[in-house]
Residue frames as a rotation matrix with the C-alpha (Angstrom) as fourth column:
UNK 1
0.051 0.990 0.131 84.52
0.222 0.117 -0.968 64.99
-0.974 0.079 -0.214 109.36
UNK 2
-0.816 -0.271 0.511 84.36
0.521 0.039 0.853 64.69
-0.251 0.962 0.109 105.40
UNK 3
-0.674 0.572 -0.468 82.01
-0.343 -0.803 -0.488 67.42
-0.654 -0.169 0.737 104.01
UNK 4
-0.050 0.990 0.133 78.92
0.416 0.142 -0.898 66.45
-0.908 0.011 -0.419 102.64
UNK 5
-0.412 0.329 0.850 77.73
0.910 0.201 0.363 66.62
-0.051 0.923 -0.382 98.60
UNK 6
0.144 0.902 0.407 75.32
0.878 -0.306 0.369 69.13
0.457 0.304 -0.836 99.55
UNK 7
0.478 -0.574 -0.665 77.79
0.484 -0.460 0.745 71.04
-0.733 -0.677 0.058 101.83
UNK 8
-0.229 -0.490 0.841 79.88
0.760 0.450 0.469 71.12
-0.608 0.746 0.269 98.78
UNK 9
-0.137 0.487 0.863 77.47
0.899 -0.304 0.314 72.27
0.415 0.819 -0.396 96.68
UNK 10
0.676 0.211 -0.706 76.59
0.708 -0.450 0.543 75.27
-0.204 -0.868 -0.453 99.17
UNK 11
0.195 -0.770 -0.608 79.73
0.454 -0.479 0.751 76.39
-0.869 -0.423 0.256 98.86
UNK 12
-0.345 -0.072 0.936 79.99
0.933 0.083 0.351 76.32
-0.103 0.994 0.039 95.14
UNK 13
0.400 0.768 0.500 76.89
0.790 -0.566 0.237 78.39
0.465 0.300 -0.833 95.08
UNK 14
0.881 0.035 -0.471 78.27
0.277 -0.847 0.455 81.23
-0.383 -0.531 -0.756 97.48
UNK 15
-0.192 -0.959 -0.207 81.75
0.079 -0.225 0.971 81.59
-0.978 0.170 0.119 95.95
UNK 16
-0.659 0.251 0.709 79.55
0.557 -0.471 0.684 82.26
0.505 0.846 0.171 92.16
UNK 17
0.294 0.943 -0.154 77.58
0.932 -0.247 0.266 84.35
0.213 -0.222 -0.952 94.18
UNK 18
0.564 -0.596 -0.572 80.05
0.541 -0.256 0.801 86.35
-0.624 -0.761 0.178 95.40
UNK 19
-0.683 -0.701 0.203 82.25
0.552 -0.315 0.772 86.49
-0.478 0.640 0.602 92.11
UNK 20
-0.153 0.620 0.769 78.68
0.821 -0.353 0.449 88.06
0.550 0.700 -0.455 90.34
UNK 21
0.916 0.361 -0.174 78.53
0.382 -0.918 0.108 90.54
-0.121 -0.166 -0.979 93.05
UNK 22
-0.080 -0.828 -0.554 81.90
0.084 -0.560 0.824 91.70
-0.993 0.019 0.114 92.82
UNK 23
-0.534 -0.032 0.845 81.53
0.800 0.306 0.517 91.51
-0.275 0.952 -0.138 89.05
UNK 24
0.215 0.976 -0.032 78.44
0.968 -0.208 0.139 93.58
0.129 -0.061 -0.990 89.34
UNK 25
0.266 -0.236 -0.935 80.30
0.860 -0.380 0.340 96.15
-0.436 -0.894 0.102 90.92
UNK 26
0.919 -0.235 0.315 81.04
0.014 -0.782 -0.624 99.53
0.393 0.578 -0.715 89.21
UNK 27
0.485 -0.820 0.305 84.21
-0.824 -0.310 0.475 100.30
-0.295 -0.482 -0.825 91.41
UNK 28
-0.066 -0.605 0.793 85.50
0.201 0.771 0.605 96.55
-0.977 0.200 0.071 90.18
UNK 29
0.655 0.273 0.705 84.50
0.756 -0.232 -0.612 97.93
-0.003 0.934 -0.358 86.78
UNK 30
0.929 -0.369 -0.028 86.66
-0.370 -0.928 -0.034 100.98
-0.013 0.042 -0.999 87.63
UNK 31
0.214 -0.892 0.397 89.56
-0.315 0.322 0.893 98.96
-0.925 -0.316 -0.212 89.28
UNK 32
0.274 -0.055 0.960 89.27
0.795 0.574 -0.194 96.31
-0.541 0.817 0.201 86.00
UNK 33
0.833 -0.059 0.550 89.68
0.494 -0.370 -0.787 99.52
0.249 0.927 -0.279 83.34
UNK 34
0.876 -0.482 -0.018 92.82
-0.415 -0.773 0.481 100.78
-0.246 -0.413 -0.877 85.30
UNK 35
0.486 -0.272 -0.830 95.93
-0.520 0.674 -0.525 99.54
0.703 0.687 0.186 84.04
UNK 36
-0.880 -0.461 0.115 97.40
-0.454 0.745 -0.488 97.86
0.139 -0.482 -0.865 86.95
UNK 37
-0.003 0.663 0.749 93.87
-0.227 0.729 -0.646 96.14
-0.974 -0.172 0.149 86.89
UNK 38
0.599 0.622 -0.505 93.74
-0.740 0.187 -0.646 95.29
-0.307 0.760 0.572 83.53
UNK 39
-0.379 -0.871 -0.311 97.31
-0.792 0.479 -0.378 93.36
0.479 0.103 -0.872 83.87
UNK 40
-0.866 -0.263 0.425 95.90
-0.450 0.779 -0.436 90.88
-0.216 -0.569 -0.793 85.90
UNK 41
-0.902 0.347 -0.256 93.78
0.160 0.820 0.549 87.68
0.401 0.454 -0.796 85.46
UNK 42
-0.002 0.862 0.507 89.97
-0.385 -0.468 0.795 88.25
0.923 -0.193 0.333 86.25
UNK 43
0.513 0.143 -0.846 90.39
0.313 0.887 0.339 85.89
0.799 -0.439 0.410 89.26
UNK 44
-0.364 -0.898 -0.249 93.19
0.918 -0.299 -0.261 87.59
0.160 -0.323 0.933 90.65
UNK 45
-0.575 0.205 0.792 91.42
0.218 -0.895 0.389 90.82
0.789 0.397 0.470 90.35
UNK 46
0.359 0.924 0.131 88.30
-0.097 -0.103 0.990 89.87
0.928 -0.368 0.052 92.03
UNK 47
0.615 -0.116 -0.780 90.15
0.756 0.369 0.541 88.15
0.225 -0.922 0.315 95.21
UNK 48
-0.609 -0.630 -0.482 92.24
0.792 -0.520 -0.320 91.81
-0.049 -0.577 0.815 95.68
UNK 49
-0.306 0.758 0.576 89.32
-0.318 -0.651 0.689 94.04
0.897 0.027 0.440 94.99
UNK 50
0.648 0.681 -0.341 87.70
0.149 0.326 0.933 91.96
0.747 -0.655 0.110 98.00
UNK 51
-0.281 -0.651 -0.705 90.85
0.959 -0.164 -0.231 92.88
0.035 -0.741 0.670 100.51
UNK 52
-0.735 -0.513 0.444 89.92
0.487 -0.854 -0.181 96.17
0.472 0.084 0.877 99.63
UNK 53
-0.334 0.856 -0.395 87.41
0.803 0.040 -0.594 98.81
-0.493 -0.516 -0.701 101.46
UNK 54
-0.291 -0.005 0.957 85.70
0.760 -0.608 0.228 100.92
0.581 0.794 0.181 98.53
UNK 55
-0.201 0.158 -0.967 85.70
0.782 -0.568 -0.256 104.31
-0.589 -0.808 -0.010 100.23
UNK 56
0.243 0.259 0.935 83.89
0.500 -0.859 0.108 108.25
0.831 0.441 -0.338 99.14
UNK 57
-0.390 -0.512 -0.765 85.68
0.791 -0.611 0.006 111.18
-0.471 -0.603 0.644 100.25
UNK 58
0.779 0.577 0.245 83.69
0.602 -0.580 -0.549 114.08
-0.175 0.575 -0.799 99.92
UNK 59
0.508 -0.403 0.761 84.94
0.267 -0.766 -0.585 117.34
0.819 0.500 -0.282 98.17
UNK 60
0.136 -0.545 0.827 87.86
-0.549 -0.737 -0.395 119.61
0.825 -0.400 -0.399 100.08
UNK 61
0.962 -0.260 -0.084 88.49
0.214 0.527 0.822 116.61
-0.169 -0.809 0.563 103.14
UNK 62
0.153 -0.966 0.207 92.22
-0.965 -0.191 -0.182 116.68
0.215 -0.172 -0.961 104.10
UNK 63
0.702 -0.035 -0.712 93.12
0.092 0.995 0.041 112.80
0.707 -0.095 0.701 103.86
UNK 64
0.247 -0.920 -0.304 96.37
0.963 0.267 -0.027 113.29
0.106 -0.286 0.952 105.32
UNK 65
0.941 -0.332 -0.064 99.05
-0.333 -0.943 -0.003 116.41
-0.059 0.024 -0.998 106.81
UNK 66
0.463 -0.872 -0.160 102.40
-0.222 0.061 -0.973 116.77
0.858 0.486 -0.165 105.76
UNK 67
-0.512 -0.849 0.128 104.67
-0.155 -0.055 -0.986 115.40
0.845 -0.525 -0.103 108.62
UNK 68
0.210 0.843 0.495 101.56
-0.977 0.169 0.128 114.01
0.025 -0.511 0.859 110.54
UNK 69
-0.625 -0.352 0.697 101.93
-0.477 0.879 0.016 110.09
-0.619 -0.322 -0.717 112.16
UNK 70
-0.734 0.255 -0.629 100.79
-0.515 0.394 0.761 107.81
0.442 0.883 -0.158 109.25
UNK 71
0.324 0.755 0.571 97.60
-0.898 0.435 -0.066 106.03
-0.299 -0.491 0.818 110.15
UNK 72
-0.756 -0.599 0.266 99.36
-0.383 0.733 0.561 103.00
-0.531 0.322 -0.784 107.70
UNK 73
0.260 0.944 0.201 96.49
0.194 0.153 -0.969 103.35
-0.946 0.291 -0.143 105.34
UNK 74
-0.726 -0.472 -0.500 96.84
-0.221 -0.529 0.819 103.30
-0.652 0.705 0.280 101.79
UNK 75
0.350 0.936 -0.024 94.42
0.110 -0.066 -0.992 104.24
-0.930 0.345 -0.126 98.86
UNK 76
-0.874 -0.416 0.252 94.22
0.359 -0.203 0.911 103.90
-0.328 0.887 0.327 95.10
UNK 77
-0.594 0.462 -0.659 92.16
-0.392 -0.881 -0.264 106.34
-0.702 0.101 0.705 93.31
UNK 78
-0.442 0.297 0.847 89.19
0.735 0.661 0.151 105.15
-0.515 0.689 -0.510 91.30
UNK 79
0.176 0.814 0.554 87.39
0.917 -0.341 0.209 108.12
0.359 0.471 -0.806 90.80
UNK 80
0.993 0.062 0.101 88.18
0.022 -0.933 0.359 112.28
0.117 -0.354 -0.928 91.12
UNK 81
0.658 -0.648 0.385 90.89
0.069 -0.457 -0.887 114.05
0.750 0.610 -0.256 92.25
UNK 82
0.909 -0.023 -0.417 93.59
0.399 -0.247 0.883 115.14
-0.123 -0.969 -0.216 94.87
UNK 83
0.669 -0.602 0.436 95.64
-0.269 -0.743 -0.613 117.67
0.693 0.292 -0.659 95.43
UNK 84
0.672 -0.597 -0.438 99.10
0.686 0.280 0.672 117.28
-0.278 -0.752 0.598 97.10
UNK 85
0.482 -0.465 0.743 100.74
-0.647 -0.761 -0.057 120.19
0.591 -0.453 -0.667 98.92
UNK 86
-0.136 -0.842 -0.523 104.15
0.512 0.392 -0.764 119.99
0.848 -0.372 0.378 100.44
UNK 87
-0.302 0.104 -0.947 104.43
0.920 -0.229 -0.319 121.58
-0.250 -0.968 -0.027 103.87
UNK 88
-0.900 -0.233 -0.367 104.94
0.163 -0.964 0.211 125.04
-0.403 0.131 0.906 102.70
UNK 89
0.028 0.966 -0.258 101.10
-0.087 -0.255 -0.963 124.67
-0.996 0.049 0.077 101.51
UNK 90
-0.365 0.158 -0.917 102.10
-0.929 -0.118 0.350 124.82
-0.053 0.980 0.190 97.38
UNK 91
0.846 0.442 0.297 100.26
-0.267 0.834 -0.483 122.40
-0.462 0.330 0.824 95.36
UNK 92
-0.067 -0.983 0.173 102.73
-0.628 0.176 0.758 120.12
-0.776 -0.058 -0.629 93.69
UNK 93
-0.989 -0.003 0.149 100.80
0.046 0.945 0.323 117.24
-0.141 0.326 -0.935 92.15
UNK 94
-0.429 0.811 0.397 97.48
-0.836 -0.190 -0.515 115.89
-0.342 -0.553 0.760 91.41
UNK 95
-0.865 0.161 0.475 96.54
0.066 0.975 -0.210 112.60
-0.497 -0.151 -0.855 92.02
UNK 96
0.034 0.664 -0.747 93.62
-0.938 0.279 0.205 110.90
0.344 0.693 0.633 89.23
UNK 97
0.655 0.694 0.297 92.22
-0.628 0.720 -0.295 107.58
-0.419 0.007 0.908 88.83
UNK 98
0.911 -0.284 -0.300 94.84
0.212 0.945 -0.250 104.99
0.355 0.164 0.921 89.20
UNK 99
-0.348 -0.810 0.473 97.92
-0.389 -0.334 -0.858 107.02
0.853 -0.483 -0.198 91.56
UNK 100
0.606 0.366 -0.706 97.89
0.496 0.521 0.695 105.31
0.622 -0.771 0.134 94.60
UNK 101
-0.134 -0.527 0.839 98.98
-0.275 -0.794 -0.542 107.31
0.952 -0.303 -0.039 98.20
UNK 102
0.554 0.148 0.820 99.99
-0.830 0.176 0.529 106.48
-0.066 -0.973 0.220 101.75
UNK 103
0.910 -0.092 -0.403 102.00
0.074 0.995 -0.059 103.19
0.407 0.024 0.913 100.62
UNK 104
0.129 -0.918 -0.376 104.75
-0.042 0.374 -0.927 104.41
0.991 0.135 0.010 101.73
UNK 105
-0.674 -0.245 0.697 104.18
-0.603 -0.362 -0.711 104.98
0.426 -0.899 0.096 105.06
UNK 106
0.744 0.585 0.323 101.65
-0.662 0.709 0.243 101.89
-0.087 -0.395 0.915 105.36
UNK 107
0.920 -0.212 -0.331 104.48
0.269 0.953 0.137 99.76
0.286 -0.215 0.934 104.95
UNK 108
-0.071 -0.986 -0.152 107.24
0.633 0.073 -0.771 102.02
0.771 -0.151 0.619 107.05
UNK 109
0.550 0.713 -0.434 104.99
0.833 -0.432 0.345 103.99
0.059 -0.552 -0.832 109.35
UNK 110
-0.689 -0.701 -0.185 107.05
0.716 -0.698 -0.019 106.77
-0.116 -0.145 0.983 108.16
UNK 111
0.086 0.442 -0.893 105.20
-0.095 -0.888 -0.449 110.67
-0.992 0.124 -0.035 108.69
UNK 112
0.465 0.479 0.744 103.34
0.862 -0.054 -0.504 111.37
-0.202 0.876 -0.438 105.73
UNK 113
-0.428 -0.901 0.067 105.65
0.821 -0.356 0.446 113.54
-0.378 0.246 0.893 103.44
UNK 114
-0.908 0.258 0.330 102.93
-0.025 -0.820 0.572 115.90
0.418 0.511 0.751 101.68
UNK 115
-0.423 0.873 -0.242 99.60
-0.051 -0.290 -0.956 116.89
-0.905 -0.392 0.167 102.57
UNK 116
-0.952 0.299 0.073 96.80
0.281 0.749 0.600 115.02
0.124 0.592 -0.797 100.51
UNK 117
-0.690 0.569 -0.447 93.60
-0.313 -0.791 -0.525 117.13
-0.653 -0.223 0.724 99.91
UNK 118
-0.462 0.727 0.507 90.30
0.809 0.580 -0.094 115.71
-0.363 0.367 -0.857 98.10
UNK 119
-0.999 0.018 -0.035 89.96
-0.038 -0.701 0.712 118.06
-0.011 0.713 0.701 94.72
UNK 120
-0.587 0.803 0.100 86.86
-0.774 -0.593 0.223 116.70
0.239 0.053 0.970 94.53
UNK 121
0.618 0.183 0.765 84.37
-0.547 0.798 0.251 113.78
-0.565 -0.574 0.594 95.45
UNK 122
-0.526 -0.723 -0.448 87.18
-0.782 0.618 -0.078 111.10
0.333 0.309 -0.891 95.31
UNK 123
0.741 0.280 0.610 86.31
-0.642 0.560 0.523 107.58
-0.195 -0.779 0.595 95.67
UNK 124
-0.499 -0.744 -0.445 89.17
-0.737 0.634 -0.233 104.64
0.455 0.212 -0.865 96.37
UNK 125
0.576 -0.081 -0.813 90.12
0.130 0.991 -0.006 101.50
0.807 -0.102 0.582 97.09
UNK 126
0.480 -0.614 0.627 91.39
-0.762 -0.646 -0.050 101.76
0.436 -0.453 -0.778 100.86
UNK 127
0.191 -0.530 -0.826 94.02
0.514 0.771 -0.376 98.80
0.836 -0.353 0.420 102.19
UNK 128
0.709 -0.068 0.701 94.55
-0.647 -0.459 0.609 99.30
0.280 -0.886 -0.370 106.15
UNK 129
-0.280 -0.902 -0.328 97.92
-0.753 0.418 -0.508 97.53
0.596 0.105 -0.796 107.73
UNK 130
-0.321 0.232 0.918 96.20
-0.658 0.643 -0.393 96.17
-0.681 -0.730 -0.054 110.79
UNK 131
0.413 0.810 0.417 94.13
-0.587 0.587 -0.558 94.12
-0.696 -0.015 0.718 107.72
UNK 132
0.031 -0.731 -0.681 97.00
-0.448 0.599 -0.664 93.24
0.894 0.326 -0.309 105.52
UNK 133
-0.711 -0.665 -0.230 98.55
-0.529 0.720 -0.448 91.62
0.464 -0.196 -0.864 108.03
UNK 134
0.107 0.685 0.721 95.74
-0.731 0.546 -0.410 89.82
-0.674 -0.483 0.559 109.34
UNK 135
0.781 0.470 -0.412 95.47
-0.615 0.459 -0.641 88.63
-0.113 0.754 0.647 105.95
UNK 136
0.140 -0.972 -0.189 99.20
-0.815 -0.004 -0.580 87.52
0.563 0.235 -0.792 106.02
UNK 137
-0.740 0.031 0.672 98.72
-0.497 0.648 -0.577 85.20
-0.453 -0.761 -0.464 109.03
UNK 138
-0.184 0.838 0.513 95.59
-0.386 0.418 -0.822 83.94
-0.904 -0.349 0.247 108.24
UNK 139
0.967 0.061 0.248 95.66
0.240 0.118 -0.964 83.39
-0.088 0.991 0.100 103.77
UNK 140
-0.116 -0.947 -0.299 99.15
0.136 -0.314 0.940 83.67
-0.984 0.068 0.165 102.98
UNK 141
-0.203 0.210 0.956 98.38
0.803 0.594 0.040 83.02
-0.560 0.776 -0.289 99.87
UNK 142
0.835 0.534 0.129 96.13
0.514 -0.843 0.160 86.40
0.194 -0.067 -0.979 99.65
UNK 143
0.646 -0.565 -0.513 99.29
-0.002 -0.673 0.739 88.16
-0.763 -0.477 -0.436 101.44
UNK 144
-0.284 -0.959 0.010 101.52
0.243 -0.062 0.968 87.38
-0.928 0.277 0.251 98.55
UNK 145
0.146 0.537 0.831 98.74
0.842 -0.508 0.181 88.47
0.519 0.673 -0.527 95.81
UNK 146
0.855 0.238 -0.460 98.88
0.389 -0.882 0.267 91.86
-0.343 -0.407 -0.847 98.08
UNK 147
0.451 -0.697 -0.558 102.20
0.328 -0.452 0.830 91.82
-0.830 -0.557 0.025 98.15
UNK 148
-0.323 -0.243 0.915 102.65
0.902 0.212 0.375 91.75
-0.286 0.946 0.151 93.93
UNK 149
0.422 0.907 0.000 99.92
0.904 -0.420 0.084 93.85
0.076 -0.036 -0.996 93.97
UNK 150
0.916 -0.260 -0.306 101.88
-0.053 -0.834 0.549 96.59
-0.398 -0.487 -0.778 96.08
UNK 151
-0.074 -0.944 0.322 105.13
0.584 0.221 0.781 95.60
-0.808 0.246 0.535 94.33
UNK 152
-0.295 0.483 0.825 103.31
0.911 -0.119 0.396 96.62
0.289 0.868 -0.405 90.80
UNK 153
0.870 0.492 0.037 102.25
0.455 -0.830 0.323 100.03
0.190 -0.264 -0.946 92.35
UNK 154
0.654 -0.558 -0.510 105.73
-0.283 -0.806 0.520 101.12
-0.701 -0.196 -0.685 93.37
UNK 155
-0.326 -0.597 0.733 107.16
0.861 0.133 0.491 99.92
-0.391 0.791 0.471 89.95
UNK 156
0.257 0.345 0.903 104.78
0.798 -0.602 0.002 102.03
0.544 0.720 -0.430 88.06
UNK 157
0.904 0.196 -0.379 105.43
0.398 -0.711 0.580 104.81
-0.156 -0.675 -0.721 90.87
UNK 158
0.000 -1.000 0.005 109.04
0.349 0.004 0.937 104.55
-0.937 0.001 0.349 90.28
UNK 159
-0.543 -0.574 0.613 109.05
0.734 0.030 0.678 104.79
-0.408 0.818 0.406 86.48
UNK 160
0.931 0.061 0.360 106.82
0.164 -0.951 -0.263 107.78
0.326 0.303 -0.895 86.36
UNK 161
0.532 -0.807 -0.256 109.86
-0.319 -0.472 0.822 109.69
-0.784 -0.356 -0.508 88.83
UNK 162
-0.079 -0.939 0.335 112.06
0.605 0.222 0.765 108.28
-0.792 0.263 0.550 86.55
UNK 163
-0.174 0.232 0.957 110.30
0.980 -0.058 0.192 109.54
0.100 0.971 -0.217 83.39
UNK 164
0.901 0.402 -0.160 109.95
0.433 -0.830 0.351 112.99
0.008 -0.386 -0.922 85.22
UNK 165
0.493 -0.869 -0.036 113.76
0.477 0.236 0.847 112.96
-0.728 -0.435 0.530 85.70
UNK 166
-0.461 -0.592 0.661 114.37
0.752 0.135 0.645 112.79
-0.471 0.795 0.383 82.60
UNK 167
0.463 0.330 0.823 112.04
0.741 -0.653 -0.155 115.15
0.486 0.681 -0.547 80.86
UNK 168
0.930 -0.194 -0.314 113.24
0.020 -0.823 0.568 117.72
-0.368 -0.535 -0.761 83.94
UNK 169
0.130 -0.986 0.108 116.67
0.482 0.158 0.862 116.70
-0.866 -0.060 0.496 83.00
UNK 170
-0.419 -0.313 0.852 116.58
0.907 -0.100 0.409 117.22
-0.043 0.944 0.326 79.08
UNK 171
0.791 0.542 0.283 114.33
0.546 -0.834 0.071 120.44
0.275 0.098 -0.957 79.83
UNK 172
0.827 -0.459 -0.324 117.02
0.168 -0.348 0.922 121.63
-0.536 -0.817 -0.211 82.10
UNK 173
-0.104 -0.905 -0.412 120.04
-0.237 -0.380 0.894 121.43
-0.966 0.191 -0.175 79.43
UNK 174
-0.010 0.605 0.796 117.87
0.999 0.030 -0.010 122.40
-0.030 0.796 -0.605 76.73
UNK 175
0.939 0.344 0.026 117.55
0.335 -0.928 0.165 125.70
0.081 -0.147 -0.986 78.26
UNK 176
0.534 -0.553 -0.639 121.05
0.106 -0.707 0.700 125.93
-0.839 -0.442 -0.319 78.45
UNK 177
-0.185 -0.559 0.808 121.98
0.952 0.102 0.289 125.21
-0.244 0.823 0.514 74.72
């Protein structure tokens, strides 16, 4: 069945309807001023902002426990804080607007390594595995924008640690000159 002029059109209209609400959005305004949003084409942007589910975590929630079965949820931060504590309870970190947490264990269902504590009202961007892969089967296309996506998060993730390395490193035999 060949689709119809007015079918067509239809469609048009809801896909600019669609891009103005996501446009519209403050949280796509947040994502957009982060820099692993600001690397990518506006197009690109909008169609992974729309995989995502824009979640608020009030104040003092425990996302996650150290050495707890991963739900296979991961979240980038758009807004607020979080605090990550290793088992032993010390804080260690805190997580701002644009650190993303849980990826590793959403794509190795490996026990969550620290314990992940909402400083204050936090809101993200949450990605669930059961809906990646849906999306995988169903849009490859989408699945391999995720997968960049999530590629680009554990670069930058990597080259902080690295840059941490190092400063720990030159501190470290600094103090011993």
């Amino acid at each position: 069945m060949t689709e119809t002029m007015a079918q067509r059109r239809d469609k048009h209209h809801l896909v600019q309807a669609m891009a103005a609400s996501i446009a519209a959005n403050m949280n796509f305004a947040r994502f957009r001023a982060l820099p692993v949003g600001r690397e990518m084409e506006v197009a690109e942007a909008m169609a992974l902002f729309s995989c995502f589910e824009e979640e608020v975590v009030e104040a003092g929630r425990v996302l996650y426990e150290a050495g707890a079965r991963s739900e296979r949820v991961m979240r980038l931060i758009l807004d607020g804080q979080a605090a990550v504590r290793d088992a032993s309870g010390n804080i260690y970190a805190t997580l701002k607007p644009g650190d993303v947490f849980g990826l590793f264990s959403f794509l190795d269902e490996r026990p969550h390594s620290a314990t992940v504590m909402a400083r204050d009202e936090l809101t993200t961007l949450t990605l669930r595995r059961s809906f990646f892969d849906v999306i995988t089967l169903e849009d490859p296309l989408m699945g391999q924008q995720l997968l960049r996506f999530m590629f680009r998060l554990l670069s930058r993730m990597a080259l902080n640690l690295e840059v941490e390395y190092a400063a720990l490193r030159d501190y470290a035999l600094g103090a011993r000159v």
